[in-house]
C-alpha positions as CSV (number, residue, x, y, z in Angstrom):
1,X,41.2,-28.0,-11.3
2,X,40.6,-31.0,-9.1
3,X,38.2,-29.0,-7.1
4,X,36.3,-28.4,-10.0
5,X,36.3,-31.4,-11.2
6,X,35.1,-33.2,-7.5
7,X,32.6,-30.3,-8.0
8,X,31.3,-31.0,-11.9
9,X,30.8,-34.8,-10.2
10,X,28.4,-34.4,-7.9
11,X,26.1,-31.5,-9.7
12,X,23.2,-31.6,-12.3
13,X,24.4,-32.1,-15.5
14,X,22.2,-30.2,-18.3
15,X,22.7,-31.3,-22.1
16,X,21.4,-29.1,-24.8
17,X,21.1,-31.2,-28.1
18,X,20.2,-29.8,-31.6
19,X,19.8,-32.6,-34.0
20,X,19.2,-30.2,-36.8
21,X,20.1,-32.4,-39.7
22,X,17.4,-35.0,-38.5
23,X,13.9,-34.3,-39.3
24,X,12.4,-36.4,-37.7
25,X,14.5,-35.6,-34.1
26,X,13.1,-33.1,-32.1
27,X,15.5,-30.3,-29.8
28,X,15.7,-31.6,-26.6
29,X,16.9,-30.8,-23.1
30,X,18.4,-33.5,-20.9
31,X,18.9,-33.0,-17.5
32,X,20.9,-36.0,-15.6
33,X,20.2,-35.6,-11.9
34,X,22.7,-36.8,-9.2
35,X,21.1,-40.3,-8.6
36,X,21.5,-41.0,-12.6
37,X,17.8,-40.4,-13.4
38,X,17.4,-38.1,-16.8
39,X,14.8,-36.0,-17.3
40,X,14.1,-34.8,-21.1
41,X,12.1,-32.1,-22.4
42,X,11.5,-32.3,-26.4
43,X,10.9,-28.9,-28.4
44,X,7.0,-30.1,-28.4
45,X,6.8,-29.5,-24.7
46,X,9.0,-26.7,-24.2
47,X,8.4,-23.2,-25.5
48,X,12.0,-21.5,-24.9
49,X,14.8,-22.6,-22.2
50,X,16.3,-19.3,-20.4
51,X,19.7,-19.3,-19.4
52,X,20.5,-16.5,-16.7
53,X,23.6,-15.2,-15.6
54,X,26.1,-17.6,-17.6
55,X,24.6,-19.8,-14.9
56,X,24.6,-17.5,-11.9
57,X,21.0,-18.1,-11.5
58,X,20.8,-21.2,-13.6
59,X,18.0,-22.4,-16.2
60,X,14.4,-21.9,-16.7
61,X,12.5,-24.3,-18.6
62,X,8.8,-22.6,-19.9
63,X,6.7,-25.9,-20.7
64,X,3.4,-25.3,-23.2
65,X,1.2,-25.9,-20.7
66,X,1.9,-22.9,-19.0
67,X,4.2,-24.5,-16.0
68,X,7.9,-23.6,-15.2
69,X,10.9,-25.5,-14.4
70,X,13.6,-23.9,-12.5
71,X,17.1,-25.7,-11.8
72,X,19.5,-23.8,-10.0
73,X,23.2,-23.0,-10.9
74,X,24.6,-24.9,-7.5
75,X,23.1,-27.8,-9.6
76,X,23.3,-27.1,-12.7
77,X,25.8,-26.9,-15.4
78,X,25.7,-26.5,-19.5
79,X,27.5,-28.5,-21.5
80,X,25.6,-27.2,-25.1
81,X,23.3,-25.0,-25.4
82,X,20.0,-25.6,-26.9
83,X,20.0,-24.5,-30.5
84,X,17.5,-21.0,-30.6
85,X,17.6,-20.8,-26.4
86,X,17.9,-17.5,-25.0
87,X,21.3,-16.5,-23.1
88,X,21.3,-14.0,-20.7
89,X,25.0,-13.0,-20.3
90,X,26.3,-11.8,-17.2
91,X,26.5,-8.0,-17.5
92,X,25.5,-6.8,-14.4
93,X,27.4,-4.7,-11.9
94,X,24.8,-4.4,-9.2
95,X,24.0,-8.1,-9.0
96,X,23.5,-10.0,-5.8
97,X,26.8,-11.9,-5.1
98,X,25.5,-14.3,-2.7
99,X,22.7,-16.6,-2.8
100,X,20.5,-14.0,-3.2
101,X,20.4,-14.6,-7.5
102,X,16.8,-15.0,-8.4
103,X,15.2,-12.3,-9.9
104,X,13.1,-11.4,-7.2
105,X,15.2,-10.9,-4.9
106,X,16.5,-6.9,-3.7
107,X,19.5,-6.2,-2.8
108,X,21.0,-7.0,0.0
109,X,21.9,-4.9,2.5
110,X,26.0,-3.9,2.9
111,X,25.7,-4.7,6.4
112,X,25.7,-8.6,5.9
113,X,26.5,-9.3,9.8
114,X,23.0,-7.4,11.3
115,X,21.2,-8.8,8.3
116,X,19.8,-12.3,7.9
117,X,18.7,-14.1,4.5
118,X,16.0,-16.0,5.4
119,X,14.6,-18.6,2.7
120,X,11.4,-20.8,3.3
121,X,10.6,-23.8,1.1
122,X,8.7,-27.3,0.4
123,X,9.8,-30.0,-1.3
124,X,7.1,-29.8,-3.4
125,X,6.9,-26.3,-4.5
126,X,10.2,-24.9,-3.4
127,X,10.5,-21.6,-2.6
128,X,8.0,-20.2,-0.5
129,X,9.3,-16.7,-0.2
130,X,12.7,-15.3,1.1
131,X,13.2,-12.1,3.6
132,X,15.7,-10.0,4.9
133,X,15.7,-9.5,8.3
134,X,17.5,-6.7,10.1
135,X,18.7,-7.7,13.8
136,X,19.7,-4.0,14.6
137,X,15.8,-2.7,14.1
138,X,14.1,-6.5,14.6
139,X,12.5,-5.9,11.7
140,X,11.5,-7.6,8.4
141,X,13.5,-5.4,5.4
142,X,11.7,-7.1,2.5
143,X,9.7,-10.1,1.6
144,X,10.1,-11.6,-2.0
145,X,8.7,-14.4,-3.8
146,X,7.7,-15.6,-7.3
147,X,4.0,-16.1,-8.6
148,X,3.2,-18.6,-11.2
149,X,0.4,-21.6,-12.3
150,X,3.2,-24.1,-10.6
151,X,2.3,-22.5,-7.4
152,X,-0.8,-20.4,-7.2
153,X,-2.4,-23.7,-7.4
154,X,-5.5,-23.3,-4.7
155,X,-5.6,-26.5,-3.1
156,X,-5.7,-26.1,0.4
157,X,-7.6,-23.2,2.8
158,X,-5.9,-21.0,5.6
159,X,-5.0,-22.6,9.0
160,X,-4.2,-19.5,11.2
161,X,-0.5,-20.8,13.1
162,X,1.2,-17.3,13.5
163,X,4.8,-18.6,15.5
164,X,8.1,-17.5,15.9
165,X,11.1,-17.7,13.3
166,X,13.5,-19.7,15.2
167,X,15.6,-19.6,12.5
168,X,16.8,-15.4,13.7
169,X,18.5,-15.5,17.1
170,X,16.7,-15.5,19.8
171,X,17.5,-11.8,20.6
172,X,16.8,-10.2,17.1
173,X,13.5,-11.8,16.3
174,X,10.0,-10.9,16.6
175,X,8.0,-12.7,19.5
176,X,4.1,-13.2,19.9
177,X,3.8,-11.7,22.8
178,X,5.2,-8.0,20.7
179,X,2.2,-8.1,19.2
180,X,-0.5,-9.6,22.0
181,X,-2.9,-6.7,22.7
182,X,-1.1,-4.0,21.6
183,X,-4.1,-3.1,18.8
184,X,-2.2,-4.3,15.6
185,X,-2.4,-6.7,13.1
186,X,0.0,-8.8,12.6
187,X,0.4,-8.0,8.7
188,X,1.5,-10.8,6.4
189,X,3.9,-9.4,3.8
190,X,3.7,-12.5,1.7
191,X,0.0,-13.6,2.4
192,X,-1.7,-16.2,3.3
193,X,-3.7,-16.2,-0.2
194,X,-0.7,-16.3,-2.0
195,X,0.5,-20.0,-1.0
196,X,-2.5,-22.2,-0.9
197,X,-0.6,-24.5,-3.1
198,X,-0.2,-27.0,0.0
199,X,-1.0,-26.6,3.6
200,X,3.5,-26.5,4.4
201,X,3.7,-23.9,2.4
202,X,0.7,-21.7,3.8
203,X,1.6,-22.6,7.2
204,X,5.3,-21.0,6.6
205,X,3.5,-17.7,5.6
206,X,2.6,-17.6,9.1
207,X,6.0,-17.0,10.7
208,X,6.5,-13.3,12.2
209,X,9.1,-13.4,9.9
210,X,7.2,-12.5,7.4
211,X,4.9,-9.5,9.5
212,X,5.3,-6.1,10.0
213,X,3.2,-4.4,12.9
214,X,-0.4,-2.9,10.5
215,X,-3.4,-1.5,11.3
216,X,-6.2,-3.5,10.7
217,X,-7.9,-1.0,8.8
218,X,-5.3,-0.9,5.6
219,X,-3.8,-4.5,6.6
220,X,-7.8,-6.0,6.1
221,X,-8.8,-2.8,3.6
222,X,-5.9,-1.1,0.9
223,X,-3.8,-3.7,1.4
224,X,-6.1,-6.6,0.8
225,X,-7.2,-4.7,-2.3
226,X,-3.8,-4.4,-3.7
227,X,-2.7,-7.7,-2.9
228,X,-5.5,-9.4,-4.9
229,X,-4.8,-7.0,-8.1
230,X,-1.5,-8.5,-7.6
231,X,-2.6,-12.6,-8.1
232,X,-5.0,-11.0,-10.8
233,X,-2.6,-9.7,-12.5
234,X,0.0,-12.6,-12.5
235,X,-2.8,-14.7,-14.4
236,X,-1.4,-12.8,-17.4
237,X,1.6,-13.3,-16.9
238,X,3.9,-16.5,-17.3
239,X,6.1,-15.5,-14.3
240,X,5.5,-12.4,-11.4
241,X,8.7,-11.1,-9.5
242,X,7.1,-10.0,-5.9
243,X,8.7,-7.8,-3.3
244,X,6.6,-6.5,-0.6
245,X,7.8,-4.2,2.6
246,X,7.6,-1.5,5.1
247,X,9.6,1.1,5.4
248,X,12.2,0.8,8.4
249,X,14.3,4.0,8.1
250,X,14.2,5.8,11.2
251,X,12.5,9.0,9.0
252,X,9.9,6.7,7.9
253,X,7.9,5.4,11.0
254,X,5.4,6.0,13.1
255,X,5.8,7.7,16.4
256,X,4.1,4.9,18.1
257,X,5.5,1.4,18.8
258,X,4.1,-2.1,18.8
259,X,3.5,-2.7,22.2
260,X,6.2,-0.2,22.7
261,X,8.8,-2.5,21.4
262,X,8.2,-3.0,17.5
263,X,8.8,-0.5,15.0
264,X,5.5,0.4,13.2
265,X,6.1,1.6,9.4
266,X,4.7,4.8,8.2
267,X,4.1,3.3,4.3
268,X,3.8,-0.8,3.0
269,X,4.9,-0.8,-0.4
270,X,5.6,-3.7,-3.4
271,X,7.8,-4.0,-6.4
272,X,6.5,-5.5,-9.1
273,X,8.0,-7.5,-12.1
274,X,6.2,-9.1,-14.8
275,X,7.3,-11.6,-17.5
276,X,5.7,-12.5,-20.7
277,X,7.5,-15.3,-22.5
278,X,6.2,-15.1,-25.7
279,X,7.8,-11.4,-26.2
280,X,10.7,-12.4,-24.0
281,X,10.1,-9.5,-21.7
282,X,9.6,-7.7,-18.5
283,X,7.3,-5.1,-16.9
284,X,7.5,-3.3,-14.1
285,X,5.8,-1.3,-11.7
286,X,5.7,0.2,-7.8
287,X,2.6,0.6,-6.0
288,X,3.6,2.9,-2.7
289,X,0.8,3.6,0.6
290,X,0.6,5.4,3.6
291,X,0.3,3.3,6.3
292,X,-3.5,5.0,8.0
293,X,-5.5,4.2,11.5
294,X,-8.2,4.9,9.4
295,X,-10.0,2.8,6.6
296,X,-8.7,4.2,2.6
297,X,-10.9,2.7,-0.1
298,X,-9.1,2.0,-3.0
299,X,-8.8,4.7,-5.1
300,X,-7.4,3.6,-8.5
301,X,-4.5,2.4,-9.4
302,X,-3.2,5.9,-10.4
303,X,-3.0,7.0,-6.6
304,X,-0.5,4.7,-5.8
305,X,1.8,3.0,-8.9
306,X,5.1,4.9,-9.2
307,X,8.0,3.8,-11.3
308,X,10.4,1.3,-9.9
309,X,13.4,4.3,-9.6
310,X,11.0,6.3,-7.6
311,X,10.6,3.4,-5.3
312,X,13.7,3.1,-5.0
313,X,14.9,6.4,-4.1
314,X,11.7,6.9,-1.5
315,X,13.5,3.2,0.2
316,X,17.1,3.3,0.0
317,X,16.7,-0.1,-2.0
318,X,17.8,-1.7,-5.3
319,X,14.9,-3.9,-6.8
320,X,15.3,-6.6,-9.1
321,X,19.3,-5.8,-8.7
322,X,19.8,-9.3,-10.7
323,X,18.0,-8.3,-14.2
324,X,20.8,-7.7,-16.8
325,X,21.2,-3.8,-16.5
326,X,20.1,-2.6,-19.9
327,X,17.1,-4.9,-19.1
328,X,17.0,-3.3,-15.4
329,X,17.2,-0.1,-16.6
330,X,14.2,0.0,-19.4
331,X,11.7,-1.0,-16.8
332,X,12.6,1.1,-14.3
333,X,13.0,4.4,-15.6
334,X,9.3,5.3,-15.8
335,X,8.7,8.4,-14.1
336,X,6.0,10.8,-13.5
337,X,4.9,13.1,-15.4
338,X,4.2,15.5,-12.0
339,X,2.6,15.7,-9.0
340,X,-0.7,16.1,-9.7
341,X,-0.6,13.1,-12.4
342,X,1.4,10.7,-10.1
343,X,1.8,7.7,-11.3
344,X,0.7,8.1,-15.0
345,X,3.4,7.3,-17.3
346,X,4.7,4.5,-15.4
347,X,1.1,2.4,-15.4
348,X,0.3,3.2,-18.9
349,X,2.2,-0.5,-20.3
350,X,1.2,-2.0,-16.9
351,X,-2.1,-1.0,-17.2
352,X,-2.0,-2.2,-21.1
353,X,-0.6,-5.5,-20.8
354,X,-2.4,-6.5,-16.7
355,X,-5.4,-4.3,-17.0
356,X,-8.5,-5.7,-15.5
């Protein structure tokens, strides 16, 4: 108990006040942060306040103009709950157990001691993106990272400054000189485009980290084409749930390696996870390609969206592992209708709500 208590003391204390019998008070969220400065949000500001995980996550605050507020549950706890917010209890057996809890995130892997979580942030924007690197194939497992107005702000313009992660041992990482004439791209999984919110940020995209070995032709061609479908699509959307990879399984590479010491994957992939607030809920959708020398135009979306159960049987890896499962399991379970029609029944909503 005194632990707990030494703990409540030096956390984010979030009120949630109904003053229903006063018209003329408004419902209101107060947030006391550690130096004693309170921060309130009146119903006229907020749209809904999301409260994930019986804090395990923490809370989400969706403002009217369109922005997002996220406080975390290592500084965050409730003491009421807004009258008419939205609690997401804890029913989830898959879930992340360790800091791995926003929604994002996949995962991660059972084999915590050749695996490394790998977070990037600003002070100003926060997360940047988070990865999972894997020491035993020196290899980047996943990158994952949230889209929304706070952050696709465009502000600032690429600065090339590709450099090691010093924060993987020496031993396990990725060095510049793996990639230095051996012919491949180094292939941003969260790109450069996607954090031009502020020049920190962008410059952390650049970290090998966040690369896997591509060819120039689908890294500058496909790829491009499917990443800027992606920031299309999260326009329409109040929050976008990104995970983008390579395959690493021994089965799925290429015979070749970068510069004979990087693995090079045989197919880049993304998960994708859309929220709308206003219908309080989430779509979903995989987008799967082979990994070619030479140049694919894009050939519709039908070519390459597959549900997010396909994906995850093709990769050996649970996506968006922290949704509630009933919640996890509706938008995953799209499936094709058969070969030759890949991809159908699992765009159809997409298609709907984030067509172009």
């Amino acid at each position: 108990m005194r632990r707990y208590i030494l703990l409540l003391a030096t956390i984010l204390v979030i009120a949630f006040t109904a003053r229903a019998q006063d018209a003329e008070k408004k419902d209101t969220v107060i947030i006391t942060l550690q130096n004693g400065t309170e921060v309130r949000y009146t119903s006229d500001q907020f749209d809904r306040v999301q409260i994930i995980y019986n804090l395990e996550y923490g809370v989400k605050v969706y403002l009217k103009n369109g922005k997002s507020k996220d406080y975390l549950a290592s500084k965050v706890v409730v003491a009421q709950y807004q009258e008419g917010g939205i609690v997401v209890t804890d029913q989830n057996i898959n879930r992340n157990l360790y800091r791995a809890k926003l929604l994002e995130y996949p995962h991660l892997a059972a084999d915590s001691t050749m695996n490394q979580l790998v977070i990037k942030s600003t002070a100003n924007y926060g997360i940047t993106f988070s990865l999972e690197w894997s020491y035993t194939d020196k290899a980047n497992r996943w990158t994952c990272y949230q889209l929304h107005s706070g952050n696709m702000l465009r502000n600032v313009g690429r600065k090339d400054a590709f450099k090691e992660d010093t924060e993987i041992p020496e031993q396990y990482r990725s060095k510049l000189s793996d990639y230095s004439g051996s012919g491949f791209s180094r292939g941003h999984l969260c790109p450069s485009n996607d954090r031009l919110c502020s020049q920190e940020q962008n410059s952390q995209t650049f970290f090998l980290s966040n690369m896997q070995p591509q060819y120039q032709s689908h890294n500058g061609g496909l790829w491009n084409t499917l990443e800027g479908k992606v920031l299309k699509w999260a326009e329409k959307c109040d929050t976008m749930y990104v995970v983008k990879a390579a395959t690493i399984r021994s089965d799925q590479l290429l015979p070749e390696k970068c510069n004979g010491k990087l693995i090079v994957p045989k197919y880049f992939y993304m998960a994708l996870l859309g929220y709308d607030k206003t219908k309080n809920k989430y779509y979903a959708i995989g987008l799967w390609t082979e990994h070619k020398k030479t140049n694919e135009s894009y050939a519709g979306l039908t070519k390459y969206a597959i549900s997010i159960d396909e994906l995850e049987e093709l990769t050996g890896i649970d996506f968006f592992c922290n949704l509630p499962d009933d919640i996890e399991e509706k938008v995953e379970k799209r499936e094709r209708n058969n070969e030759n029609n890949s991809g159908k029944d699992c765009i159809e909503e997409w298609e709907k709500k984030f067509g172009n």
